[in-house]
C-alpha positions, 0 to 999 in steps of 0.5 A, a space after each residue: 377456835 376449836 374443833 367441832 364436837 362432831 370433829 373429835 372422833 375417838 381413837 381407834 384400836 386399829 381393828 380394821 388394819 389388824 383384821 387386813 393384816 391377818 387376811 393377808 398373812 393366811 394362805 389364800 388357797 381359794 385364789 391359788 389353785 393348783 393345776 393338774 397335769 393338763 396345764 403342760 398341755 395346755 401351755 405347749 398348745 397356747 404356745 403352738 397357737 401364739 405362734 401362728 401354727 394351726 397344726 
């Protein structure tokens, strides 16, 4: 028995992995930020906090 005629699907050129391919090779700069200088102050004081000290 063959397949359905529904069932034969034409090949594809790849277009949705090469468009998935090119997303992931560009800089994401909208994801990665970059911190100004308040981000040392806010990791000393994050740090201060996780250890239990209020001052």
């Amino acid at each position: 028995m063959s397949r359905h005629l529904a069932d034969h699907r034409a090949r594809s050129s790849g277009g949705r992995v090469k468009h998935f391919l090119r997303l992931a090779r560009t800089p994401r700069e909208t994801w990665l930020r970059p911190r100004g200088a308040s981000g040392a102050t806010r990791l000393v004081q994050f740090l201060r906090i996780d250890r239990g000290r209020s001052v």
